[in-house]
C-alpha positions as CSV (number, residue, x, y, z in Angstrom):
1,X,-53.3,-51.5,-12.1
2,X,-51.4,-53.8,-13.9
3,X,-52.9,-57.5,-14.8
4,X,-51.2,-60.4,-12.5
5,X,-50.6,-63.7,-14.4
6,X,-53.2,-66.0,-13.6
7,X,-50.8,-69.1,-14.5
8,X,-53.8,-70.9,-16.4
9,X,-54.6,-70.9,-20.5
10,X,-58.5,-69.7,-20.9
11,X,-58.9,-71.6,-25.0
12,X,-61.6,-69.6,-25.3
13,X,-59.0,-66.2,-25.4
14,X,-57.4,-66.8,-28.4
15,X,-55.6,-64.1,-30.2
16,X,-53.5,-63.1,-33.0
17,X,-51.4,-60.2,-32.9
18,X,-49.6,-58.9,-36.5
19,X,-46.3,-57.2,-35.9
20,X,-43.8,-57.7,-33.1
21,X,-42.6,-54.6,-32.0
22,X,-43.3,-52.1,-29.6
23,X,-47.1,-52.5,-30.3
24,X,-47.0,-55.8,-30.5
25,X,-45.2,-57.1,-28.0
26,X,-46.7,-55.1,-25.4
27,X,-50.6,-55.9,-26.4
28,X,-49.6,-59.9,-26.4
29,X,-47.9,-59.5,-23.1
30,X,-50.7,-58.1,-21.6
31,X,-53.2,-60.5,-23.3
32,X,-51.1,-63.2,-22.0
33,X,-51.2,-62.1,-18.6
34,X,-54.8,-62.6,-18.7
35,X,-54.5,-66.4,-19.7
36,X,-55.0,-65.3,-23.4
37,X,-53.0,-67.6,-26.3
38,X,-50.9,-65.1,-28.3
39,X,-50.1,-66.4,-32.3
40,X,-47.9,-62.8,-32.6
41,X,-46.6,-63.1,-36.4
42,X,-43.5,-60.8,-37.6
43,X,-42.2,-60.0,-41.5
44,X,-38.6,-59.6,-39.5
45,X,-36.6,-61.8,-38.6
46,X,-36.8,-61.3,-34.9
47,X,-38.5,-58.7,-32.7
48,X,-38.4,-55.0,-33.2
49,X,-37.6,-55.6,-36.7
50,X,-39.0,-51.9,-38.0
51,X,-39.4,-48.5,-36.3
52,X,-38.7,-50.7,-32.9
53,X,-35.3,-51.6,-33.8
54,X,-33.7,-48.7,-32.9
55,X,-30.4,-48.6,-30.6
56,X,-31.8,-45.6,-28.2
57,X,-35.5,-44.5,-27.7
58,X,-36.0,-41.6,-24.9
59,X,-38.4,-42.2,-22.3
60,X,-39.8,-39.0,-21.5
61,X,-43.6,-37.4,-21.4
62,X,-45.3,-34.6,-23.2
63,X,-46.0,-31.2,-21.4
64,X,-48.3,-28.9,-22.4
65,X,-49.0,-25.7,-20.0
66,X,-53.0,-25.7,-20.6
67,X,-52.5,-29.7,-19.6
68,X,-54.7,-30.3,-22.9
69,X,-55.8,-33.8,-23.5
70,X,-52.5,-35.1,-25.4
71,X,-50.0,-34.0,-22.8
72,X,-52.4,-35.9,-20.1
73,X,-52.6,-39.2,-21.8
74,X,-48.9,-39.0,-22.5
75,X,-48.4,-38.5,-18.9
76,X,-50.5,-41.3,-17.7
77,X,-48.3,-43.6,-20.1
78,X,-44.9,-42.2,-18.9
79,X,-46.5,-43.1,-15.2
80,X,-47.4,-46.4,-16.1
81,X,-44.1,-47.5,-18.3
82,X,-41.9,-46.4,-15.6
83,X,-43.9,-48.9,-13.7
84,X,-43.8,-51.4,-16.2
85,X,-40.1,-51.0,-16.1
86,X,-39.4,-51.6,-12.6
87,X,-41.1,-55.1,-13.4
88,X,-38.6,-55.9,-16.6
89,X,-35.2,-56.3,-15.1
90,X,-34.3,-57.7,-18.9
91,X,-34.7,-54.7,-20.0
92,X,-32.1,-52.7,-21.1
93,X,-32.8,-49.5,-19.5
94,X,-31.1,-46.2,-18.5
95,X,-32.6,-44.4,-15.9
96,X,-30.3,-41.7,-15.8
97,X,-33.1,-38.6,-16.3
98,X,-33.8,-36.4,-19.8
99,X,-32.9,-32.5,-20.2
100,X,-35.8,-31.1,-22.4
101,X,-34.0,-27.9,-23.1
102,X,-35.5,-24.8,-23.6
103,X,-35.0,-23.3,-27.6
104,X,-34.6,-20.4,-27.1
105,X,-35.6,-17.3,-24.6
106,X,-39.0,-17.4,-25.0
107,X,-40.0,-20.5,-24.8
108,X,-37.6,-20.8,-21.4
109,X,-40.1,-18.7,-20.1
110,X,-42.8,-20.6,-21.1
111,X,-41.4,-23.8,-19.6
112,X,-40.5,-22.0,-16.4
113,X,-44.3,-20.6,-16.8
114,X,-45.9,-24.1,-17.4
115,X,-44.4,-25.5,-14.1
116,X,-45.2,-23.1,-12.4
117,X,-49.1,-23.3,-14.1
118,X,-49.0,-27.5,-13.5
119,X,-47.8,-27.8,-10.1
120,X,-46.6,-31.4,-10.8
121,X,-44.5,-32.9,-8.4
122,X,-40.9,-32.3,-8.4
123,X,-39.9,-36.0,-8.9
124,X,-42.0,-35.6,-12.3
125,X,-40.9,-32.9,-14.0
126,X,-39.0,-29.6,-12.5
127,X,-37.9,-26.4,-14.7
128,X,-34.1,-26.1,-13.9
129,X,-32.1,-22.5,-14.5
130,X,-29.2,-22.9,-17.3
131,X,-26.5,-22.8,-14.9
132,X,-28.2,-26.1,-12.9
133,X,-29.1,-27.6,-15.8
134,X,-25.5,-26.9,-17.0
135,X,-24.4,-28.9,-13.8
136,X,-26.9,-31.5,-14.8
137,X,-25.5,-31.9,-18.5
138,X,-21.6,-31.3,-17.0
139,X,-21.9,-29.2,-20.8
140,X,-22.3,-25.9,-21.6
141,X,-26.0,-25.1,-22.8
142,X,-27.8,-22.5,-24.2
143,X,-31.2,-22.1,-22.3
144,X,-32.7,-23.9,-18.9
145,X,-34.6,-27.4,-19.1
146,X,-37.4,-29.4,-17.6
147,X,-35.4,-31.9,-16.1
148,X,-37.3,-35.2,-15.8
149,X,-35.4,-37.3,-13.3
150,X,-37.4,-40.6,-13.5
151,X,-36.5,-40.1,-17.4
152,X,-33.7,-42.0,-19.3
153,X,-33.2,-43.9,-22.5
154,X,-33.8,-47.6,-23.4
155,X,-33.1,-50.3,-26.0
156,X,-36.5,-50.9,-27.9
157,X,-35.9,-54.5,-28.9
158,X,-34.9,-55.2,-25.3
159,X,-38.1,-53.9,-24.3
160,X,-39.8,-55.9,-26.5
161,X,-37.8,-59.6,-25.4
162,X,-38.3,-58.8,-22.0
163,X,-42.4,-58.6,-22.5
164,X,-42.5,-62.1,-24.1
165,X,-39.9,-63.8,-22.5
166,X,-42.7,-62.8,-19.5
167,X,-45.6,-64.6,-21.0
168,X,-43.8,-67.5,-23.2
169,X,-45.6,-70.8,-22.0
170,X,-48.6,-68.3,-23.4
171,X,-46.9,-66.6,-27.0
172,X,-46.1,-68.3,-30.0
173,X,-44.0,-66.8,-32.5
174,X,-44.2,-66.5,-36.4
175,X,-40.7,-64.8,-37.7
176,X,-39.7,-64.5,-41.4
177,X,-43.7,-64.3,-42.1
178,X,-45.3,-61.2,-44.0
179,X,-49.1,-61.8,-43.9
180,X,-50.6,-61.1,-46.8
181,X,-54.1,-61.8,-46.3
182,X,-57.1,-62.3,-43.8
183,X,-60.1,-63.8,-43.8
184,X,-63.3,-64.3,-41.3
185,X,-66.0,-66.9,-41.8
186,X,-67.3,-69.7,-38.7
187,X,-66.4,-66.2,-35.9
188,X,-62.4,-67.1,-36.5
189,X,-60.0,-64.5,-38.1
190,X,-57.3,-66.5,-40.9
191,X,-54.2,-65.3,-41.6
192,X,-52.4,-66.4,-44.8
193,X,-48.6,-65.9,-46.1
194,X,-48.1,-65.0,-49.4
195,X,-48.0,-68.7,-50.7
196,X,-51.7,-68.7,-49.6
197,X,-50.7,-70.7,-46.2
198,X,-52.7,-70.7,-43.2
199,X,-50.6,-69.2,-40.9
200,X,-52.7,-68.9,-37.7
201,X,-56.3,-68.7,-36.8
202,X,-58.0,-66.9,-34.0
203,X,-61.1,-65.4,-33.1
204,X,-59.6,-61.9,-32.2
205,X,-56.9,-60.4,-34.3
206,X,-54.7,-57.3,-33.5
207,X,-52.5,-55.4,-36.2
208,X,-49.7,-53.7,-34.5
209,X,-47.8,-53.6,-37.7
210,X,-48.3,-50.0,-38.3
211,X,-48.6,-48.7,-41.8
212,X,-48.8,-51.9,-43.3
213,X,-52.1,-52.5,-41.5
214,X,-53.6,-50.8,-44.3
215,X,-52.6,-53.6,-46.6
216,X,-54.7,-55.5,-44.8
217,X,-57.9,-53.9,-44.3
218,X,-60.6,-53.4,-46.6
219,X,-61.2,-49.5,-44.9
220,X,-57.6,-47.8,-44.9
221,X,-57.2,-46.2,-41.6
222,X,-56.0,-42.2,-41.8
223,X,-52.3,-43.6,-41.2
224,X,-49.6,-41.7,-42.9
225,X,-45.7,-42.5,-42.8
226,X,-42.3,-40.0,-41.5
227,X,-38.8,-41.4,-42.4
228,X,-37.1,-41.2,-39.5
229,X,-33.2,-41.7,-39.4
230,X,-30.9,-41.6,-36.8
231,X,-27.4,-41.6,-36.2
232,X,-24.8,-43.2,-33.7
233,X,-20.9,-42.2,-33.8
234,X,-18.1,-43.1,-31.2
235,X,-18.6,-41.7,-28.1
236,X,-14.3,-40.4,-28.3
237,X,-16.0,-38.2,-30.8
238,X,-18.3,-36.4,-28.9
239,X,-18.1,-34.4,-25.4
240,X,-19.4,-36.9,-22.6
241,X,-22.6,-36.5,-20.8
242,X,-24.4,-38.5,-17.8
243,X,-28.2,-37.6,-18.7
244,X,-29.7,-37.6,-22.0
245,X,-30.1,-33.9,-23.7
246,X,-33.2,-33.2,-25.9
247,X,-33.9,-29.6,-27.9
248,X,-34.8,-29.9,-31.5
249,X,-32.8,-33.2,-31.3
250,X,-31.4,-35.5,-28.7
251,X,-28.0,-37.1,-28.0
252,X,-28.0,-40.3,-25.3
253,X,-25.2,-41.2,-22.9
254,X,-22.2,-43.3,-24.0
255,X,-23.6,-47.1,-24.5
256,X,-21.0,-49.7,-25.7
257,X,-18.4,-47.3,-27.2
258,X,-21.3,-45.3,-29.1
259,X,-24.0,-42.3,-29.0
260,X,-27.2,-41.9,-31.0
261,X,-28.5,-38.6,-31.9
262,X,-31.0,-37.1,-34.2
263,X,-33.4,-37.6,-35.3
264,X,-34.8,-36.4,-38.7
265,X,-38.4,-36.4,-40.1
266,X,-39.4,-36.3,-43.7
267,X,-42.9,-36.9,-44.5
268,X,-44.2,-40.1,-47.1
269,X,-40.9,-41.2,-47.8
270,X,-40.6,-45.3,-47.2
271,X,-37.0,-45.3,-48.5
272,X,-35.0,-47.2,-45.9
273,X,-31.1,-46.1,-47.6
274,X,-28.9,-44.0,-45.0
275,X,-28.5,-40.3,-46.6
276,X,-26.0,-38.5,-45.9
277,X,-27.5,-35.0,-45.9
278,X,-29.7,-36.5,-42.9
279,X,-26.2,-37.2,-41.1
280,X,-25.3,-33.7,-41.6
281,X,-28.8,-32.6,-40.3
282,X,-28.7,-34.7,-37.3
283,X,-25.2,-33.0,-36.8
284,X,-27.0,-29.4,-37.0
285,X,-29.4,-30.8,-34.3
286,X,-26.6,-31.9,-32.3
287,X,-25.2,-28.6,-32.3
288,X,-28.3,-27.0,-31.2
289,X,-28.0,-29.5,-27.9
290,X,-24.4,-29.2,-27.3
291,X,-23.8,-25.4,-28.6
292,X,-20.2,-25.0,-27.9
293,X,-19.2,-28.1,-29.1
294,X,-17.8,-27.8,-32.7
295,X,-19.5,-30.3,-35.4
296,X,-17.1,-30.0,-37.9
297,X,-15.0,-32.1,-35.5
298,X,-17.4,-35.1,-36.4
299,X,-15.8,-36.8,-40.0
300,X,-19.6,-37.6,-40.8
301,X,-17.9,-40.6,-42.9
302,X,-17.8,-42.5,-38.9
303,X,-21.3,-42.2,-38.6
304,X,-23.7,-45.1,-38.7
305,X,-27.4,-44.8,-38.8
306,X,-30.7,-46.4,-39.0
307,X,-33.5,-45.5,-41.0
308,X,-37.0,-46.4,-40.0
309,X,-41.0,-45.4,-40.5
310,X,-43.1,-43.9,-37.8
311,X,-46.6,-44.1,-38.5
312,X,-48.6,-41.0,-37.4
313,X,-52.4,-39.9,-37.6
314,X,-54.0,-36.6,-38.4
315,X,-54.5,-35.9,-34.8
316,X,-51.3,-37.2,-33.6
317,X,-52.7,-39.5,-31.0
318,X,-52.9,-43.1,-31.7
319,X,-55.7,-45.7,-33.2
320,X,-56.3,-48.2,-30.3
321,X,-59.3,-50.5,-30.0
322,X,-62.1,-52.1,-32.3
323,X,-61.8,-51.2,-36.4
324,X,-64.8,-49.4,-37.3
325,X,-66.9,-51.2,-40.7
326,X,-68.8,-50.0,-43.2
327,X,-71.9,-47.8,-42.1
328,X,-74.4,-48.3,-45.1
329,X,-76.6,-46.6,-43.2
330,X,-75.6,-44.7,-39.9
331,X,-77.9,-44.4,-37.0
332,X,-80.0,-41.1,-36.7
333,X,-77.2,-40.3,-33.5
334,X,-73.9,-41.6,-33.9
335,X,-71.4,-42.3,-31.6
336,X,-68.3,-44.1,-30.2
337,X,-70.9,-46.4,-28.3
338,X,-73.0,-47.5,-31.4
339,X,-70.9,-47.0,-34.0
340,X,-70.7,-50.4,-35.5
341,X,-67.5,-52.3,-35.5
342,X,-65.8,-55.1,-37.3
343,X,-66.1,-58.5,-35.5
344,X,-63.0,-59.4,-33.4
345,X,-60.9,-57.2,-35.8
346,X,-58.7,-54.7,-33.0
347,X,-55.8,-51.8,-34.0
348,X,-53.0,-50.8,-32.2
349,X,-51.6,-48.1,-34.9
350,X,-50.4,-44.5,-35.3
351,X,-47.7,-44.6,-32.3
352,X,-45.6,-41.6,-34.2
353,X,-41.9,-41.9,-32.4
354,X,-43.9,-41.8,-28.5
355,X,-44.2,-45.6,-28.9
356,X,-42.0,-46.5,-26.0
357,X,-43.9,-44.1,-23.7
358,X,-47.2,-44.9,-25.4
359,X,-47.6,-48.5,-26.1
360,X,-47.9,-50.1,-22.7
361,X,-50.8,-48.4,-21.3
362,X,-52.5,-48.2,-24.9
363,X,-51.9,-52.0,-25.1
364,X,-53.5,-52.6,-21.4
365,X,-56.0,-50.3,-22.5
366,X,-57.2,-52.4,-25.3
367,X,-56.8,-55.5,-23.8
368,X,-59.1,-54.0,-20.8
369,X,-61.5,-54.0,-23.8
370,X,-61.4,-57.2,-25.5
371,X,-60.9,-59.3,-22.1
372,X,-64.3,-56.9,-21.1
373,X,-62.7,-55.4,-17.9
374,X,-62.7,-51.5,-17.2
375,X,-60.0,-49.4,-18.6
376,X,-57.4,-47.6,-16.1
377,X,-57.6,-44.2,-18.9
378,X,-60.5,-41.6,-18.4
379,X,-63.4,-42.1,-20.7
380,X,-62.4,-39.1,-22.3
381,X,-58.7,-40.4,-23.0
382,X,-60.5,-43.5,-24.5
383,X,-62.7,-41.8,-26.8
384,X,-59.3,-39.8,-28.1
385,X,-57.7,-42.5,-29.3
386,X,-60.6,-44.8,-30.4
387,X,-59.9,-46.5,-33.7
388,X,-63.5,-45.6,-34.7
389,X,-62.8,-41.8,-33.9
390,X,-62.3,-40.8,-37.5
391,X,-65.2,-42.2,-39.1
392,X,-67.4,-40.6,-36.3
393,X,-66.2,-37.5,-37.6
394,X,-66.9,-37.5,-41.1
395,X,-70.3,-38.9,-40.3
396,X,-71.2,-35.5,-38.3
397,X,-69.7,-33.6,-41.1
398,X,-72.6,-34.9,-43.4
């Protein structure tokens, strides 16, 4: 259930959030809606400055045939953004449905297999033959799909605008300002730019600023960086198409004369530059989607791109909720329950490139938490992406 606005400002709920992107602009959204003051502070000059800034992000959930614990949680958040979504005209979104085609023969099987195994409704997810998905695409593919109707693309900073534009009698926001420090003394969190300025002050602070977090904190949290880049030619270029394609890549509709596609990953590399090899390997990925079309048609001298960081964990699932501290000495049974956390200090990290589909209901799952009301995720769910997951382990490995 979502939060309604309850039109008043508790002073007592007083937050700051670090980072203005997908994290953050959903968690002070949602804090907001729940009479919370929101300081949300950005190193960009405007929202979805990083990884968020991206021209296309896919909206479309994970599916796993055993329905393990990652592929539930991401459908929850697929059930609940498309929710969200019907509430944020503003947004710039494409509801135009997502082709998750197969790789190759095998694993056709296996999606055909996993549908079968899942039962989900047809309106979710159905697997579709390579001659209906070829209908679908209006292209010639290589293998059938799970077609995901409800799917589509969206703009990622428009998604971001629309969530505080929402709740702006209750957000105030800090652009052009890198924090560089915190402190906590008299139960209030500070947080100072670089020139040693006070920036904003609050009793509960959120970092939703991904990797950088870890400048921040005294504990690094197990976050490690992928480069992503992407990249976006004219749409004359490239065979047309209604719904957007994934395999080992993806390529969205035409938007505004253009098309993104791509995406690489190269693991702990922060450069930002665009590279043209990665061009060529987005290409390769767009051939895998489109197989008949001919990529040396592309002059890879048209392309633009982006560059950006994702922030994953070991687990792949993402650090939401209370920062662990220090355990001098851990109790004689250790758990999520009493495992003993730093005051007012919360996380929203580790979103990978699922943060479209994941941020809203991790963001109204952690402000369930620090506004004390019960979270719409299974315990279980909860206890997957707790921020204090991690140290609970390598306790119980000692």
């Amino acid at each position: 259930m979502l939060s309604a606005p309850t039109g008043k400002i508790n002073k007592a709920k007083h937050a700051i959030v670090i980072g203005a992107g997908l994290a953050g602009s959903n968690i002070a959204e949602r804090l907001a809606a729940r009479g919370w003051l929101v300081d949300i502070i950005e190193a960009g000059n405007s929202v979805a400055s990083g990884a968020s800034g991206n021209p296309a992000g896919i909206v479309l959930p994970q599916i796993a045939k055993d329905d393990a614990l990652p592929a539930r949680f991401s459908r929850l958040c697929y059930d609940y953004l498309l929710q969200r979504l019907r509430q944020l005209p503003a947004c710039d979104w494409h509801q135009c449905g997502v082709l998750q085609i197969a790789r190759d023969g095998a694993h056709e099987l296996q999606q055909a297999a996993a549908i079968e195994a899942l039962q989900l409704p047809a309106e979710f997810v159905e697997f579709v033959p390579r001659l209906r998905a070829q209908e679908i695409a209006g292209q010639t593919l290589a293998h059938g799909a799970w077609w995901f109707s409800q799917g589509g693309w969206l703009m990622p900073g428009s998604l971001c605008s629309a969530l505080l534009a929402l709740r702006d009698s209750h957000i105030k926001c800090h652009f052009n300002t890198k924090i560089s420090h915190l402190s906590y003394g008299n139960n209030l969190w500070h947080a100072y730019s670089a020139d040693s300025e006070l920036v904003a002050a609050a009793p509960h602070i959120v970092l939703a600023n991904a990797f950088a977090a870890n400048e921040l904190l005294e504990h690094p949290l197990p976050l490690k960086i992928i480069r992503g880049q992407i990249s976006c030619a004219p749409a004359t270029t490239l065979p047309k198409i209604d719904s957007v394609l994934c395999r080992t890549g993806y390529l969205t509709p035409a938007h505004n004369g253009r098309v993104s596609f791509g995406a690489s990953f190269t693991n702990d590399d922060s450069d930002l530059s665009i590279r043209t090899n990665e061009h060529a390997e987005n290409l390769q990925r767009l051939h895998e989607v489109l197989p008949q079309f001919d990529i040396s048609k592309v002059n890879i001298g048209q392309l633009t791109g982006r560059a950006a960081l994702r922030t994953v964990t070991p687990d792949r699932m993402p650090i939401v909720g209370a920062v662990p501290a220090d355990i001098a000495t851990p109790p004689r049974v250790v758990t999520l329950a009493n495992l003993d956390r730093v005051p007012g200090l919360h996380a929203l990290l580790g979103l990978s490139a699922r943060g479209i589909v994941w941020a809203p209901l991790a963001a109204e799952h952690l402000a369930c938490a620090m506004n004390q009301e019960l979270s719409p995720l299974p315990q279980n769910i909860g206890n997957a992406i707790d921020a204090g997951r991690f140290v609970l382990r390598a306790l119980r490995q000692h």
